[in-house]
Residue, then its C-alpha position, 0 to 999 in steps of 0.5 A: x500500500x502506498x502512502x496515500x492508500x494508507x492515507x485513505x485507509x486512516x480516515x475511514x478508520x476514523x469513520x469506522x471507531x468513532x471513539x478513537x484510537x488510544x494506547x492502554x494505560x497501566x495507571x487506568x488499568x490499575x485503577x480499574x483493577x483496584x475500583x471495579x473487580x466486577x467489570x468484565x475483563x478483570x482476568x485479563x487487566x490483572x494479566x496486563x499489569x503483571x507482564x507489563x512490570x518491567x525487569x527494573x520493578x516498575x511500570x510505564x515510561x522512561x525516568x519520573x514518568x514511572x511513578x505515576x503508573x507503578x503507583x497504580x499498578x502497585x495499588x490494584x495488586x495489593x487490592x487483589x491480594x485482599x480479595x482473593x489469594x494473599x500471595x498470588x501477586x507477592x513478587x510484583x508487588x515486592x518489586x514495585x515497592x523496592x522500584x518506588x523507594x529506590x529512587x528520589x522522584x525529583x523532577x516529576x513531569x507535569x502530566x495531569x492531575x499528577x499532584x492529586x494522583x500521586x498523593x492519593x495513590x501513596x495514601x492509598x497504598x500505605x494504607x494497604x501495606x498495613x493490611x499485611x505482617x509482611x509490610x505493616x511499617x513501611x511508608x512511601x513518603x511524598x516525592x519533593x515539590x508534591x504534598x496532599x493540600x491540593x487533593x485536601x481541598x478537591x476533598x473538602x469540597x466534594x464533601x461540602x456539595x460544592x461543584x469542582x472544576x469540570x476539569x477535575x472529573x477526569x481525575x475523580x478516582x483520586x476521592x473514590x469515597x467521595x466520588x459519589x457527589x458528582x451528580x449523575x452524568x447523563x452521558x455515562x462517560x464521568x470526565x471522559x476517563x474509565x477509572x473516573x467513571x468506576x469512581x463514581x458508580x462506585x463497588x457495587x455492580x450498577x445494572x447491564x442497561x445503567x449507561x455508565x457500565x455501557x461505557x465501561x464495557x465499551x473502554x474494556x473491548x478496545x483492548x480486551x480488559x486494560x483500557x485507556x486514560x481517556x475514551x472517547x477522544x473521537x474529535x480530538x483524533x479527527x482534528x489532528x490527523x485531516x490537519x497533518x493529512x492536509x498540512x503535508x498536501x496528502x490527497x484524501x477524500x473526506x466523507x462529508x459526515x466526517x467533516x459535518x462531525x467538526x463544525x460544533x468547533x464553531x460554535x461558543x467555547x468550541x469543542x473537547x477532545x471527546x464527551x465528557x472532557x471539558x471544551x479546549x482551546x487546542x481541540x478547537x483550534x486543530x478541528x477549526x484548521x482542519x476544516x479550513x483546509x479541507x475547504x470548509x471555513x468558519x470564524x474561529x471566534x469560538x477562540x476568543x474565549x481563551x485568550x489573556x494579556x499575552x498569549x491563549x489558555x488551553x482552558x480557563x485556569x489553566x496552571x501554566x500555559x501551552x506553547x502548542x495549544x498556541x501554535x495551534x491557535x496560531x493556525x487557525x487564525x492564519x488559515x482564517x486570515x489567509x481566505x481573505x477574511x478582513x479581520x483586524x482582531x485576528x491579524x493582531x492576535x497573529x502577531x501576538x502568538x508569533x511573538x509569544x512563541x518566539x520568546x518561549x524558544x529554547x536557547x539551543x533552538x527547541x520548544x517543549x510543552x506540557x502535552x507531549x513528553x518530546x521537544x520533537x513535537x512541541x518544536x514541531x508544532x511551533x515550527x510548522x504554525x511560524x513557518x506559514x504565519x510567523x512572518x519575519x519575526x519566525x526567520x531566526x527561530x525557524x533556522x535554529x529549530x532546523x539547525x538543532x535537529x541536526x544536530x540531535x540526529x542519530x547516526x542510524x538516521x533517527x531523531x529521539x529524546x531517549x534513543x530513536x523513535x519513529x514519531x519523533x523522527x516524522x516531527x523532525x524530519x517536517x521540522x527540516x522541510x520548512x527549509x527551502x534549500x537542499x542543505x537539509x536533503x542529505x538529513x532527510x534522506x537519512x531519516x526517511x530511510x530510517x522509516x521505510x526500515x522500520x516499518x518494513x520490520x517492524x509489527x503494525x502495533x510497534x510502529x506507535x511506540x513508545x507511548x510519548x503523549x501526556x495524559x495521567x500517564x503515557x499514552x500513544x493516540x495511535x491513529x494521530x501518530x500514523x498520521x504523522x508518519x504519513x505526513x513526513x513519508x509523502x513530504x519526504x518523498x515529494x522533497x526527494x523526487x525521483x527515489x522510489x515510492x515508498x509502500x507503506x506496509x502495514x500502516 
């Protein structure tokens, strides 16, 4: 299959699993072990957890990013052990509490809700620990820089009756006894997250027909028991890959109904990732791109929502800020601007992102943001949106982002933070072709080739490894990462004219 034909092939997978494509989760995983044995699946979660332990003791990423879900994992085992055969799970368990204490956890990465997480999930697994002679004594204390005042005051409210942040529910499994004060959710899906939503329907088994267990049930099948951090993440998943798709000039047809499912982009306070989750600047100012690009423009006034002094929010309250939600709404405005639209507003909030981003540029010439574990794509996403709308303020920043990935390719043509990966080598080969010159061919060649091995060699299923996107762990959205390997092959094949096309395999 070419490029194009597995182009093709990913847009009616979008129409085929409308609630998106995403990685399994230890963490949810485990957290779904340790809230709700009686889901289906049960069996095949504990499978899951156990041969995923790494040989180290721990699950999940690289460095810090094994907290979170050995944390987890840790957890549902000893909630195991409780209900059922006490020594069943012993040696993992030893493995993961020695993995845990081994280590200082400075430099925890900003992944979601990691400050209520974490504190709950050391709670929680201390308090187990007391519950067997072999244990009883030992604390895991809080890492550096995290303390419980955060998940305190989530818990005082929910006690008092009061509302929390429509944001916080995707975390809600960190107060499961008070899980319960949320009111009902009509559509079944508590924050868009299977562990929030076993928080709140709670031990008790609700009835087949109680939408919530539906949900849960449908979030088991994507895998077979372990099931992803969050579900559904359909529009999410539609914005980033015809984005990509259209970005690198790769000729799809979309369905009408596909491109009808965006347009609530449009409208007040624009769209989330998936039902449940709250509406973002980032989801709306992809989906709203990518309607533009496949010829279908609406004013992205939907935005407006989320600007401030300097710069967009990914939502209101925001700790911090998003150089990629930025680059993103960068986009949108520029493409909006660019059908010939007379828009002062626009055009000076053009100029406010550009110079924003700007400033937020790595001495060294990359970017990093809190939604993805790799500089690869935040500098990615910068590059590509200054590239077309930066004007002359981007040509310096442009040239040292091209000149750092240089300089941080492999010698077997890859780019990668931690070793080389496919995802990371497709952002930074679209990183060198907003170079104009050839200087750049002989790199893009070597990364190109790099691909085609890795594909030709490769499982389908590790062609989107290792999981890199932020969410309470690391997670692939697997359909947005083949996106990004088609959209660099077809723009590395276009820029080396003349080299045999490339057969995609088994995309």
């Amino acid at each position: 299959m070419t490029v194009v034909g597995a182009a093709r092939a990913l847009v009616v997978d979008m129409v085929l699993e409308p609630a998106g494509q995403a990685s399994a989760s230890g963490y949810e995983t485990g957290r779904l072990v340790a809230l709700a044995p009686w889901l289906i699946g049960h069996a095949a979660r504990l499978r899951y957890l156990v041969g995923t332990q790494r040989p180290d003791g721990g699950w999940g990423g690289a460095g810090a990013y094994a907290l979170v879900p050995t944390l987890s994992a840790v957890d549902a085992l000893l909630a195991e052990m409780r209900r059922a055969d006490p020594a069943g799970f012993l040696g993992s368990v030893d493995r993961g509490l020695r993995f845990i204490r081994a280590r200082d956890w400075l430099s925890i990465p900003d992944t979601p809700a990691v400050d209520l997480i974490v504190p709950a999930l050391i709670a929680s697994v201390n308090d187990r620990l007391e519950e067997f002679d072999r244990w009883r004594g030992w604390r895991l204390p809080l890492p550096a820089g995290i303390d419980g005042r955060r998940l305190a005051n989530v818990r005082s409210r929910l006690a008092a009756g009061k509302p929390v942040p429509e944001k916080l529910l995707h975390a809600l499994e960190v107060v499961p006894d008070l899980a319960a004060y949320v009111p009902a959710m009509p559509a079944g899906a508590v924050g868009g997250s299977p562990a929030a939503t076993a928080a709140w329907l709670g031990p008790v088994p609700p009835a087949p027909e109680h939408p919530a267990r539906r949900y849960l049930e449908a979030a088991v099948r994507q895998h077979r028991g372990p099931v992803p951090c969050a579900t559904p993440i359909g529009m999410f998943e539609r914005g980033w890959v015809l984005a990509w798709l259209a970005q690198a000039g790769v000729p799809v047809m979309v369905p009408h109904g596909l491109l009808a499912s965006l347009r609530p982009a449009a409208a007040p306070g624009g769209v989330p990732a998936g039902a449940g989750l709250p509406s973002d600047a980032d989801t709306t100012s992809v989906v709203l791109y990518a309607l533009a690009r496949h010829g279908v423009v609406e004013e992205p006034r939907s935005l407006w929502a989320y600007e401030l002094d300097t710069h967009f929010c990914t939502w209101r309250g925001e700790d911090g800020a998003s150089v990629t939600t930025n680059a993103h709404v960068l986009e949108a405005f520029g493409e909006y601007v660019g059908t010939g639209a007379v828009a002062p507003r626009y055009l000076a909030a053009i100029s406010k992102l550009a110079g924003w981003l700007c400033e937020r540029q790595r001495p060294d010439g990359w970017w990093l943001d809190r939604w993805h574990a790799s500089a690869y794509y935040a500098t990615a996403c910068c590059a590509l949106a200054l590239d077309r709308f930066g004007g002359p303020v981007a040509t310096d920043p442009l040239r040292r982002a091209v000149a750092w990935v240089l300089a941080s390719q492999h010698p077997d043509g890859s780019w990668g933070t931690h070793g080389g990966t496919m995802e990371e080598t497709a952002y930074a080969l679209r990183i060198m072709m907003t170079r104009p010159d050839d200087s750049v061919d002989h790199a893009i060649a070597r990364g190109y080739a790099y691909l085609l091995r890795c594909i030709r060699t490769r499982p389908r299923h590790a062609l989107t490894d290792p999981p890199l996107w932020h969410d309470k762990d690391l997670y692939s959205p697997t359909t947005i990462v083949r996106a990004a390997l088609l959209a660099a092959l077809y723009q590395a094949e276009r820029r080396l004219a003349g080299r045999p096309t490339v057969t995609a395999g088994p995309m």
